[in-house]
N, C-alpha and C positions, 0 to 999 in steps of 0.2 A: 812430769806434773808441774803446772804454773802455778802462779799465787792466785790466778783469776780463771781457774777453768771454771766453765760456763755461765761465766759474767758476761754481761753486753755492754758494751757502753759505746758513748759518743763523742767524739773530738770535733769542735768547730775551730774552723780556719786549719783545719788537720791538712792543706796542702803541702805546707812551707814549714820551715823553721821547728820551731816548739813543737807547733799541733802535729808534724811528722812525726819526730820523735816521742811525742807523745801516745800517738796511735803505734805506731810500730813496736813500742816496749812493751804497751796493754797487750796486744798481739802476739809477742813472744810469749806472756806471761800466761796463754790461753784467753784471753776473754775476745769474745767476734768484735770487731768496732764499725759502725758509724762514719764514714770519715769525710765530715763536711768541709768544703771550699767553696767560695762564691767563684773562684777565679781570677780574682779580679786584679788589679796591680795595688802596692801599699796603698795608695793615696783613696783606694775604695773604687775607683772607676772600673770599668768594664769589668765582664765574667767568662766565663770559659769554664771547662769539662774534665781539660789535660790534666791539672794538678790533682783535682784527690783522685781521676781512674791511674796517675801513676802509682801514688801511695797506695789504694787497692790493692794493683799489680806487685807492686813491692812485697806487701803483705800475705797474698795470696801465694806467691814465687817462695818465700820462708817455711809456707805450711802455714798459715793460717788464716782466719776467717774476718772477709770484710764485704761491703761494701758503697758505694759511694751516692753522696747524695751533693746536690748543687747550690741547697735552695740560700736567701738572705736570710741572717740572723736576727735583722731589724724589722723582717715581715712576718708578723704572726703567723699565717697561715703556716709561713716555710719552718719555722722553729716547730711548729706542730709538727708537720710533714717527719720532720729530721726524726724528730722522736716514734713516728710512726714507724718510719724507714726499719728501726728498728727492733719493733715489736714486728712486726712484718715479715720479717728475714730471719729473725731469731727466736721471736717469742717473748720479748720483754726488753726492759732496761734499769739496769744496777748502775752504771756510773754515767755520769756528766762531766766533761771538762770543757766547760765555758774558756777559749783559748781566742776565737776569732775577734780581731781587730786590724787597723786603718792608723795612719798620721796625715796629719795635716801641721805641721809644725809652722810657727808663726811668732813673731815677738805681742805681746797685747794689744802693740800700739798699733800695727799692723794688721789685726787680728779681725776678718770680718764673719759676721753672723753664718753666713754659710761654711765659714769652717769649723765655727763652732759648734753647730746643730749636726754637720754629718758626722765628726767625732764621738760627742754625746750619744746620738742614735743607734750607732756601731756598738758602740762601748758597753752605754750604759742599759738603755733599751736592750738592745740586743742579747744583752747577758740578761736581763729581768725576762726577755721572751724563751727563751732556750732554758734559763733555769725551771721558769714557773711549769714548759708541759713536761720536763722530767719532772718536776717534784709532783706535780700531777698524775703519772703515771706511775711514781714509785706509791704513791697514797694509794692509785688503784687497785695495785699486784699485792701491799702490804707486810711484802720482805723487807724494807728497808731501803737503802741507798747509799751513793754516795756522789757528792756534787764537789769541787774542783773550780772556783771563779779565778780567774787572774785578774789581779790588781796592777800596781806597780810602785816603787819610788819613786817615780814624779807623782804618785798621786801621796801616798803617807806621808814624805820627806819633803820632796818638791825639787823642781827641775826648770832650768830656762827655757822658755819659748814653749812650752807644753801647758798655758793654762786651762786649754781644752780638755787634752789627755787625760793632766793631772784631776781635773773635778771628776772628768769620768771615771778615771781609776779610785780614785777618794768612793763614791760615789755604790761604783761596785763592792769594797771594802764594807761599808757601812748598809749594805744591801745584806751582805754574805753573816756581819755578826749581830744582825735583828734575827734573820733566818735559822740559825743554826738552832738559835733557842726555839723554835717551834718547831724543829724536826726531831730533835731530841726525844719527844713522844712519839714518833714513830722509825727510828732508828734510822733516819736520814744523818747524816753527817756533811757539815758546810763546812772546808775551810776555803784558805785565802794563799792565793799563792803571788807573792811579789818576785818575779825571776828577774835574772839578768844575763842575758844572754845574745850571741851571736846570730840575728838572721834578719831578713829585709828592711824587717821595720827598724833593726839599730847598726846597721850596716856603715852609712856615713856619718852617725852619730858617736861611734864605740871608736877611743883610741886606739892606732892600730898596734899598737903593743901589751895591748891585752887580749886580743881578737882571738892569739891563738888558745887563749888558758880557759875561753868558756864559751865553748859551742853548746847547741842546746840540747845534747845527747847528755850533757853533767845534769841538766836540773829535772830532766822526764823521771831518775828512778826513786826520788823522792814524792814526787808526784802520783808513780803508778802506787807505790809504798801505802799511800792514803788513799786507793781503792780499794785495798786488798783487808781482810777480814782481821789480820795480824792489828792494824786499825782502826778497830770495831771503838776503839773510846776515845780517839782523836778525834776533837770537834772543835769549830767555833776559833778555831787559830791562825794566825798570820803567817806566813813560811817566805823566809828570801832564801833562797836559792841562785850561787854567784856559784859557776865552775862544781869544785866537789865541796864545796861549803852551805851548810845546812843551818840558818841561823831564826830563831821566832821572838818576833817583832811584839813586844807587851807594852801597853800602856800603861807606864809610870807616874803618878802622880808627886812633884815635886812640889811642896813647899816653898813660897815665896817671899810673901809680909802676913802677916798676922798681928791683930792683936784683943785684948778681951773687947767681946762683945759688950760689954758694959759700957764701957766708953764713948759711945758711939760712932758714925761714921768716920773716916778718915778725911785728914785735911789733903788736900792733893797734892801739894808739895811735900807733905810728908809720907804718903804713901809713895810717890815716885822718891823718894828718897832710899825707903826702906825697899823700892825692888830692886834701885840701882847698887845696893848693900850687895848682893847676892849674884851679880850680873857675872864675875871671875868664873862659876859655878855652873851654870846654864850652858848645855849641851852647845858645842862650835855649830858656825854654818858654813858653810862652803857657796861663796856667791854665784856658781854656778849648779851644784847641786842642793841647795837646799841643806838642811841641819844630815851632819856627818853621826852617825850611828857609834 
């Protein structure tokens, strides 16, 4: 017995990396999957077949139930489709795991419009098309759900040469915790998952002396974890997932200057006074990655 017998779900970008290991664990666990791929290479071009009919076959070769769909994540109709694909084949759909994405890596100054908009589209669109016809489907069946977006640390924390990435990941984050509060009535569950992991898209980006400690098979069983019903009241939470490390990401509101309202405004060399008072205190950055956690 799995933690997900007779769940459905759906993994986009499930050819490669994560969304494999993502599909293949739901798949151990019992649930049939979905397993979308456009085909195409990191950078978004071209498409092809080979990648989710391997994971299919992969799945299928285990004992379990898939099968594959090709469509874009950025064209409505195809995000529709995916979801059909799966009412179709199985009779329904319980989870989502919003996983497909694209780089286009760039420094800002460098950085032109058309990298910027196919990133965004991928990303952000794309995770808003795929999420909206599950949660539309989970509203129609009236069991519930559970939805799965990937964010990232370049989008929360921040990263070089990824201002693209980083809005879209920000983007999806702040998509995932408006939403979670309106599923809540209907026992849909949204979190957020920031991973870090080994596969195409951070292939030439990941020092090679970390590469062996977090392939993307460490971050899928937290992930499958929050499909599964043991789950039923996890919602609305950030998750980084680095190797076997499980760690959620809260926003802390820290204390800067202050002083009574009474008084009124501040002089502005006195308020920059009073926040450079505190600067010892203020979370480190890292000029490459963004503020170090």
């Amino acid at each position: 017995m799995g933690m997900l017998d007779g769940k459905v779900a759906l993994v986009t970008g499930a050819g490669g990396g994560l969304g494999r290991t993502h599909a293949r664990l739901l798949a151990s666990e019992g649930a049939a999957v979905v397993v979308n791929d456009l085909g195409g290479a990191r950078d978004g071009s071209g498409s092809g077949t080979n990648m989710a009919d391997t994971v299919v076959q992969e799945i299928k070769e285990a004992g379990g139930e898939a099968v594959a769909d090709y469509g874009n994540v950025a064209v409505p109709e195809d995000a529709r489709n995916m979801v059909k694909a799966g009412v179709d084949s199985f009779g329904k759909l319980d989870i989502l795991i919003a996983n497909a994405g694209i780089l286009r890596d760039k420094s800002f100054k460098n950085m032109d419009e058309d990298m910027w908009d196919v990133v965004v589209n991928v990303h952000l669109k794309g995770t808003y098309l795929t999420t909206k016809a599950a949660y539309d489907q989970m509203l129609e069946q009236g069991e519930g759900g559970r939805i799965v977006v990937t964010s990232s640390t370049s989008g929360l924390l921040g990263n070089f040469g990824q201002t693209n990435y980083g809005a879209a990941k920000a983007g999806i984050a702040g998509m995932a915790r408006c939403l979670y509060l309106e599923g809540m009535k209907y026992g849909i569950n949204v979190n957020i998952l920031a991973p870090t992991a080994l596969s195409r898209l951070t292939d030439d980006i990941m020092p090679d002396a970390v590469k062996d400690q977090i392939p993307p098979d460490r971050v899928s069983p937290a992930v499958v974890w929050l499909c599964s019903d043991d789950a039923k009241e996890v919602t609305g939470r950030t998750w980084l997932v680095s190797g076997n490390r499980v760690s959620m990401l809260a926003w802390n509101l820290m204390p800067i200057a202050q002083k009574d309202e009474a008084e009124g405004p501040w002089e502005v060399d006195e308020v920059g006074e009073a926040i450079l008072a505190t600067k010892d205190s203020w979370p480190s950055i890292n000029p490459m990655r963004g503020f170090d956690l």
